[in-house]
C-alpha positions as CSV (number, residue, x, y, z in Angstrom):
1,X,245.3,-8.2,187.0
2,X,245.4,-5.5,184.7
3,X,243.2,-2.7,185.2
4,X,242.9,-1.1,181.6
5,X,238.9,-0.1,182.0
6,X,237.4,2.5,183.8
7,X,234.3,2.7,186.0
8,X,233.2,5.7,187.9
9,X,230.4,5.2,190.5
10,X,228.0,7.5,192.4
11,X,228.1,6.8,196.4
12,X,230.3,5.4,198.6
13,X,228.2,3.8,200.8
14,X,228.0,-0.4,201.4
15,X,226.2,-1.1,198.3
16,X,229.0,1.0,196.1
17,X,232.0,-0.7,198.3
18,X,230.8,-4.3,198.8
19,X,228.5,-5.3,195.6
20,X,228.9,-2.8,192.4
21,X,232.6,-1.9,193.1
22,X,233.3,-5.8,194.2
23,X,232.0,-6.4,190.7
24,X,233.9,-4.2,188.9
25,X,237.4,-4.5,190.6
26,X,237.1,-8.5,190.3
27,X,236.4,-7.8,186.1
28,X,239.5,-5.8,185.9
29,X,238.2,-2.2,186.4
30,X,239.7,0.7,188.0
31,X,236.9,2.1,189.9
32,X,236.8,6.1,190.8
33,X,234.2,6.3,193.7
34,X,232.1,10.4,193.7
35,X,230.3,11.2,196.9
36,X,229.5,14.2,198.7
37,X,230.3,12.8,202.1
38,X,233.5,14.1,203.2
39,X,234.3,11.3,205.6
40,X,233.6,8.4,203.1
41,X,236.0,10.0,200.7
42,X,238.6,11.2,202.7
43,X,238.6,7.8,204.2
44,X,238.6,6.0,200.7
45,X,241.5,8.8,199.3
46,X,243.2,7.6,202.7
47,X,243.0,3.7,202.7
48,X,244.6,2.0,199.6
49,X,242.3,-0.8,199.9
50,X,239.5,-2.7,202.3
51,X,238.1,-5.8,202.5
52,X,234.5,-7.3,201.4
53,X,233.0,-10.4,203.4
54,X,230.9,-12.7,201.7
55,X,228.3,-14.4,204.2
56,X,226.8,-17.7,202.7
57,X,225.3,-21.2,204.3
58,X,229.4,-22.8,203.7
59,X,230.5,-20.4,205.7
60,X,232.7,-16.4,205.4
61,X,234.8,-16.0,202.4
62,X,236.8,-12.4,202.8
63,X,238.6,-10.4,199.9
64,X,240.6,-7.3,199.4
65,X,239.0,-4.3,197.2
66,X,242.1,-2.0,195.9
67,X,243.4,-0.2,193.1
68,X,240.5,2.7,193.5
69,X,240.3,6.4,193.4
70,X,237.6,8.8,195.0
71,X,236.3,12.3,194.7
72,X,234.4,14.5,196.1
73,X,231.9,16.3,194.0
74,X,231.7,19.0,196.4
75,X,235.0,20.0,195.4
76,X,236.4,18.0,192.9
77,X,233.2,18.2,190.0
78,X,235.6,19.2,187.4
79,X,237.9,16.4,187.5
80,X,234.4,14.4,188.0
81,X,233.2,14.9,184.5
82,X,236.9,14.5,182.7
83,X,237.3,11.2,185.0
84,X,233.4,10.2,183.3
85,X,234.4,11.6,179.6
86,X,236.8,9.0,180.0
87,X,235.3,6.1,181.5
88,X,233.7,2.7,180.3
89,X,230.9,2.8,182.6
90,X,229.3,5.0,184.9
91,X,227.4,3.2,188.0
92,X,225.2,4.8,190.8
93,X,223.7,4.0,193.8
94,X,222.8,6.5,195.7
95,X,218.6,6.6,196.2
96,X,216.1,7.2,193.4
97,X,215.6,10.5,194.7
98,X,219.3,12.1,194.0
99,X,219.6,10.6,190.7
100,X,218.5,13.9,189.3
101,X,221.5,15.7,191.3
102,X,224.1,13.6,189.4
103,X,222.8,14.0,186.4
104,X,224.5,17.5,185.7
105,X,228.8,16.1,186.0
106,X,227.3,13.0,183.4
107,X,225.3,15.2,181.2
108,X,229.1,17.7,181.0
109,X,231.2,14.5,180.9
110,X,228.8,13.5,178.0
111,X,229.3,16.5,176.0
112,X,233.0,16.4,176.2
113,X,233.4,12.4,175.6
114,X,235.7,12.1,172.6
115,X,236.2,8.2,172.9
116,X,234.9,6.3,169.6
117,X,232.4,4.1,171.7
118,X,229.6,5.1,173.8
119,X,229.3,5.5,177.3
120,X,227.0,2.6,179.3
121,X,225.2,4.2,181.8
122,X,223.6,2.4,184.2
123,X,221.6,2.9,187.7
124,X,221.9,0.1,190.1
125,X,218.8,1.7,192.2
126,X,215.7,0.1,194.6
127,X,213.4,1.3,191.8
128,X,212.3,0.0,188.6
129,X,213.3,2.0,185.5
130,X,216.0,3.6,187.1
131,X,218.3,4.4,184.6
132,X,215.4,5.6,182.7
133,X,214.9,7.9,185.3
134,X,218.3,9.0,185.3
135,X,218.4,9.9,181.5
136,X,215.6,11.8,181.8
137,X,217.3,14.1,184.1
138,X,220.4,14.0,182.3
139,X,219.3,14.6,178.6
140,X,217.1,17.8,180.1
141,X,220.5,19.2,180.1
142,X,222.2,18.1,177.1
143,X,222.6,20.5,173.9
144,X,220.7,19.4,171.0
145,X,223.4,18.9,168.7
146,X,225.0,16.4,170.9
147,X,220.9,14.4,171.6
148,X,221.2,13.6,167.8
149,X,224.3,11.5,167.8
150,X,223.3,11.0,171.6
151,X,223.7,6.8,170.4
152,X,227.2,7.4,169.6
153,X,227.7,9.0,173.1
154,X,225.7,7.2,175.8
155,X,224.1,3.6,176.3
156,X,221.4,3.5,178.8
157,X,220.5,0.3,180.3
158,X,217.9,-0.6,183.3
159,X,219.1,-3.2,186.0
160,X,217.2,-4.7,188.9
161,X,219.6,-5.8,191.7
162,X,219.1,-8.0,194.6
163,X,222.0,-8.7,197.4
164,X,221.3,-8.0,200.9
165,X,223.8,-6.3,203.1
166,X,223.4,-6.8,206.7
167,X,224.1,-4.6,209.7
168,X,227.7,-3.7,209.6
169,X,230.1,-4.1,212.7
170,X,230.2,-0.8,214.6
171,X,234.3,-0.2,213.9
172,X,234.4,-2.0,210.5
173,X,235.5,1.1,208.4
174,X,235.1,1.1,205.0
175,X,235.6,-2.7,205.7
176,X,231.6,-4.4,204.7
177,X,229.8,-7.6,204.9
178,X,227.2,-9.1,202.2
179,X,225.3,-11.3,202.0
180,X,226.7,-14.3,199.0
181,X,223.5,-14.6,197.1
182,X,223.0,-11.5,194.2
183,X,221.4,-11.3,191.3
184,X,222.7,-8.3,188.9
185,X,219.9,-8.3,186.0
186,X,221.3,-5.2,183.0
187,X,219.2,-5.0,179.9
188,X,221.3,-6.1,176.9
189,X,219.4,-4.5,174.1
190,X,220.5,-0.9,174.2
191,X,224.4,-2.1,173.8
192,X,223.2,-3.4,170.0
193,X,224.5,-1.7,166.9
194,X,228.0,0.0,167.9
195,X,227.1,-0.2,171.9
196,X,230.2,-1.4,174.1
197,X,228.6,-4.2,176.6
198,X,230.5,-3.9,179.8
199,X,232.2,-6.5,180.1
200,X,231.8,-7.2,184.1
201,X,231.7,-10.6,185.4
202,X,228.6,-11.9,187.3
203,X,226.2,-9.3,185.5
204,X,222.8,-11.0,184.0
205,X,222.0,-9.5,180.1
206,X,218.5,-9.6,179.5
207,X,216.1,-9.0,176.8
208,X,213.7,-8.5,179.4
209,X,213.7,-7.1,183.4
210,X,210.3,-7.6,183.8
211,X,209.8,-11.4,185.0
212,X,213.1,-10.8,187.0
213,X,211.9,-8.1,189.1
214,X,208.6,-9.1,189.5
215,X,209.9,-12.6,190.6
216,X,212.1,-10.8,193.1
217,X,209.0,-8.9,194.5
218,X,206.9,-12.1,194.2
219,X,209.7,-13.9,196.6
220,X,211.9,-12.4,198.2
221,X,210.1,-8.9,199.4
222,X,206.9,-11.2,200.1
223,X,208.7,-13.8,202.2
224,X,210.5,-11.4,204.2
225,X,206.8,-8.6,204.3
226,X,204.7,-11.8,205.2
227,X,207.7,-13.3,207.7
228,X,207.7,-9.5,209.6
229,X,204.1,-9.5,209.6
230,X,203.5,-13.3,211.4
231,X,206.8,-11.9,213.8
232,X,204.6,-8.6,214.5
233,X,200.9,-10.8,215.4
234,X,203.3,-13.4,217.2
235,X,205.4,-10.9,219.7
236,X,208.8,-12.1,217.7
237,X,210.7,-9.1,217.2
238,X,213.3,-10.8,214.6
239,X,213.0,-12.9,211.6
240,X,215.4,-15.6,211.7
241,X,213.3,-16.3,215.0
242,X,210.1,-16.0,212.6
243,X,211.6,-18.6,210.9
244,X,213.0,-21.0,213.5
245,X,209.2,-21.6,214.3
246,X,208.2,-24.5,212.4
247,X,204.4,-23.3,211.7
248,X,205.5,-19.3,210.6
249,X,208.2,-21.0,209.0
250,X,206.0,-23.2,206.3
251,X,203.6,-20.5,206.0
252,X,205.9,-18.1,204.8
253,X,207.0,-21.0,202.4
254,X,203.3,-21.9,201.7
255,X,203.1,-18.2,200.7
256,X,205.8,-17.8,198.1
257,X,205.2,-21.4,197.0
258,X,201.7,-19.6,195.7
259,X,203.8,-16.6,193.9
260,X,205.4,-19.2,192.4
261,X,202.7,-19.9,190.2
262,X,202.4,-16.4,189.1
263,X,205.9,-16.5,188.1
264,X,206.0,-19.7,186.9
265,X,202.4,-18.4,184.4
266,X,203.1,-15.2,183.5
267,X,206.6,-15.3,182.8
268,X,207.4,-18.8,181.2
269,X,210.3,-19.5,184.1
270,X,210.4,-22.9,184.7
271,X,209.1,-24.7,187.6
272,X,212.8,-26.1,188.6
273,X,214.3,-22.7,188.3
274,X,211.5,-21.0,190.6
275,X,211.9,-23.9,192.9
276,X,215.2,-23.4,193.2
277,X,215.2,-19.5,193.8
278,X,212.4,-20.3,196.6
279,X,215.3,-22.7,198.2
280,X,218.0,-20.0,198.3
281,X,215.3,-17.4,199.8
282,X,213.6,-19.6,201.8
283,X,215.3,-23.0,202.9
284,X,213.2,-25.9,203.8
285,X,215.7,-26.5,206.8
286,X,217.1,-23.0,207.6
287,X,220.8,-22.0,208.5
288,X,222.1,-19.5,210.3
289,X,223.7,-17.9,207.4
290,X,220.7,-18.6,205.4
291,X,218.7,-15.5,203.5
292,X,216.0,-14.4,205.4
293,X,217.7,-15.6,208.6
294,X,221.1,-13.1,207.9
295,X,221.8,-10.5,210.7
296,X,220.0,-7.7,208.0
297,X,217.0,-8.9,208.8
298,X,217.3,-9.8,212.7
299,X,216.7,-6.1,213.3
300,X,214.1,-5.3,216.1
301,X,211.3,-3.6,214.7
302,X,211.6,-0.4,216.9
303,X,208.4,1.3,217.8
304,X,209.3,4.2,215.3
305,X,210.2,2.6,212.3
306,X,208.6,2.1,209.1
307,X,208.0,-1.6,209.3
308,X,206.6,-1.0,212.8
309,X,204.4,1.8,211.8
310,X,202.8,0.1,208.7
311,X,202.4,-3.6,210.6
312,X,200.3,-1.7,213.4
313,X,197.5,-0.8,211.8
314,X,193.9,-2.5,213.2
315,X,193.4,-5.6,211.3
316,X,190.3,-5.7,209.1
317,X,186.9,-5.7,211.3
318,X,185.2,-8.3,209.6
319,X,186.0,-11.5,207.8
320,X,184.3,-9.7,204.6
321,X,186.9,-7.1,204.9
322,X,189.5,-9.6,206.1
323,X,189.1,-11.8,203.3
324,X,188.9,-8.5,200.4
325,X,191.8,-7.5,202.2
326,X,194.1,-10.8,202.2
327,X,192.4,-12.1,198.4
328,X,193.1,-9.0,196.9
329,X,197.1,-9.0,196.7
330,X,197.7,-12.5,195.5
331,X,194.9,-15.0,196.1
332,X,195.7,-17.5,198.3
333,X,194.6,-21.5,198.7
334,X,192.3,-22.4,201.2
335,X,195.2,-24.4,202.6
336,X,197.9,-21.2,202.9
337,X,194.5,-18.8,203.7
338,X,193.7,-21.1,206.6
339,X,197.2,-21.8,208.0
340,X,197.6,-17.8,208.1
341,X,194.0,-17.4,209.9
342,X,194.8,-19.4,212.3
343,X,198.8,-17.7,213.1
344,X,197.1,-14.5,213.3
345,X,194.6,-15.1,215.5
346,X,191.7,-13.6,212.9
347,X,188.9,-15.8,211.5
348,X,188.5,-16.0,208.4
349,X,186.6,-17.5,206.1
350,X,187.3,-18.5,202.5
351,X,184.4,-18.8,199.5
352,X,184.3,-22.1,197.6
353,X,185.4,-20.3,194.6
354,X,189.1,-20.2,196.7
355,X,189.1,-23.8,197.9
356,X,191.8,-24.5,195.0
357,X,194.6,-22.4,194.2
358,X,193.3,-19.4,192.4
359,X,196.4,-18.3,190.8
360,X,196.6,-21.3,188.3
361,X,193.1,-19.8,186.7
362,X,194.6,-16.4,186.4
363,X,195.7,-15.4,183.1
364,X,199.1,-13.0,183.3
365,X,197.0,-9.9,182.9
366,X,194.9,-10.3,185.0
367,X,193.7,-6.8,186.2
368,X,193.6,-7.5,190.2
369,X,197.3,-8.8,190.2
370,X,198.3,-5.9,187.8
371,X,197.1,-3.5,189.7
372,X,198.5,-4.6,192.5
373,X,202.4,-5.6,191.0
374,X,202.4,-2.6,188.3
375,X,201.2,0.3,190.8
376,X,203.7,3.3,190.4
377,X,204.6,5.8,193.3
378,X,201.6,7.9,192.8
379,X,199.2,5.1,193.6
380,X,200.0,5.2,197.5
381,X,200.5,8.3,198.4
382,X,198.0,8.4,201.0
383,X,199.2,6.2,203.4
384,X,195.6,6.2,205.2
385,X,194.4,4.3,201.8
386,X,196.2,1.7,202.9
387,X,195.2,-1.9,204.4
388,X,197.4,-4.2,206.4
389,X,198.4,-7.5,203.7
390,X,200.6,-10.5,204.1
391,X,202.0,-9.0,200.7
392,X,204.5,-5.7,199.9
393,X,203.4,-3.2,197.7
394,X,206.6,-2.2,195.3
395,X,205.8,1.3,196.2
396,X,207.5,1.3,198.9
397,X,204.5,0.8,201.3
398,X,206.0,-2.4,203.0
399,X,203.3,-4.7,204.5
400,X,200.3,-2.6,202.9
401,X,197.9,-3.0,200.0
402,X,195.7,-0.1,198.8
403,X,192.4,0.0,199.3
């Protein structure tokens, strides 16, 4: 293969090796990896190649990653920024929160770019809007001369991605394993009129990320939230157990079967394709090597972390509050509500006005679910504000509504 485009990408952790740098190698790019962790680059600058894993229901399938360089912007910023004033791409994935700490070597690289096509710039981050984000920080630093041709420099385009990587063998290296399932969503729009659309196989373009990140959030954060929760009330400590029983099992199905029709409603997806996305999350006849029953998510929920801390807190009082609490995520049937009453161990009781499935009435802006799907960052950050719900918050508050 020849290896004529460039790509340089922000962190070399398991998400940069195994998913964004898989994608990139396998469409014929030569990838430059930029961290500041002297270990992963010094073992990336010392190994010529590594392997990913791909872990599916048919089985392993294992590849060879090669024909990479790495940096270390510790040391190295200056050939950082001519290696980006160069590239095709640049990629990240290194946490919302550091985005605005490589903003400064793209903001340079920008500035000095004297290719005839633009740069795309895009953030595979957990967060929505992320390479927004990420050109905020960097234009704060570009000259103004250069922000009014800034469309003849730089491309910027949001992506939503979706691949779970599950716990890594203890001596595997810089060796990884990932799950087979991904979904790469990039917004196609800001590539039109003289943009340069990377050409990297696998990668969705969209007009539009929002139905598939809130279908993401819908299914698979809300069958693996409600899953942890029904594990937590149970005394299971791991998921794929979760879903081995057959009762926790079809209510975690029963619950993402009723997100369906928000998906399905506001978005115009059809009902085969959301079927079938409910099928790869959550099997009717689970697999080992099944989604939500992969090693990532058989992790014991230790009495210190996150998951543990926000599943503890007291259940609602009374069925009032027990009912506000559950109906004001995603309304429920009678059927799912009463299925989940009775796995927890909490009464509850249900108005007529809930006997059928209440999401079929909503319209798509419908301020309860807005509220709830839409919240930014600042809306929970008072953790106390929150409630235990069978639903995640996008926030980050996993397994918590606010109140």
């Amino acid at each position: 293969m020849s290896y004529e485009k460039k790509a340089v990408h922000f962190g070399g952790g398991n998400i940069g090796r195994g998913f964004v740098a898989e994608f990139l190698h396998n469409s014929g790019y030569e990838v430059i990896f930029v961290d500041v962790m002297d270990s992963i680059i010094n073992s990336l600058q010392k190994t010529p190649s590594y392997t990913v894993t791909e872990i599916g229901p048919d089985g392993e399938r294992t590849f060879t990653i090669d024909h990479y360089r790495a940096l270390n912007s510790k040391h190295d910023m200056d050939k950082v920024i001519q290696e980006i004033a160069s590239a095709d791409v640049v990629t990240c994935a290194v946490g919302p929160n550091i985005l605005k700490f490589v903003a400064d070597p793209v903001a340079k690289a920008i500035e000095a770019r004297t290719l005839d096509y633009p740069l795309a710039v895009i953030a595979c981050e957990n967060a929505i809007n992320a390479t927004t984000t990420w050109k905020g920080f960097i234009e704060s630093k570009l000259s103004e001369e250069t922000l009014k041709s800034i469309d003849k420099r730089a491309r910027y385009a949001n992506s939503a991605i979706d691949r779970i990587v599950p716990q890594q063998d203890a001596d595997a290296g810089l060796n990884v394993k990932i799950e087979k399932f991904f979904e790469w969503c990039v917004e196609e729009k800001p590539f039109d009129n003289g943009g340069k659309k990377p050409a990297i196989e696998g990668v969705h373009y969209v007009d539009d990320l929002e139905p598939y990140i809130e279908r993401k959030l819908f299914t698979v954060n809300t069958s693996h939230a409600t899953a942890a929760y029904y594990g937590y009330t149970n005394n299971i400590s791991y998921i794929h157990e979760v879903l081995g029983n057959k009762e926790l099992h079809d209510i975690v199905r029963d619950a993402v079967k009723e997100t369906a029709n928000l998906i399905v409603n506001k978005h115009g997806i059809s009902e085969k394709e959301q079927n079938e996305y409910v099928e790869k999350i959550i099997p009717a006849s689970p697999t080992p090597h099944s989604r939500t029953t992969s090693s990532v998510l058989a992790v014991p929920l230790s009495e210190s972390s996150p998951a543990r801390s926000a599943l503890s807190a007291p259940l609602p009082s009374s069925p009032r509050r027990a009912r506000r609490s559950m109906l004001s995520s995603v309304p429920l049937s009678r059927h799912t509500a009463s299925r989940m009453s009775r796995a927890t161990r909490s009464p509850l009781s249900l108005p007529r006005s809930s006997r059928s499935s209440p999401l079929r009435r909503l319209s798509p802006r419908s301020t309860v679910l807005r509220r709830r799907t839409l919240s930014s960052s600042a809306s929970c950050r008072s953790l106390r504000r929150c409630r235990v719900s069978v639903l995640p918050c996008r926030c980050g508050a996993w397994g918590r509504t606010h109140g």
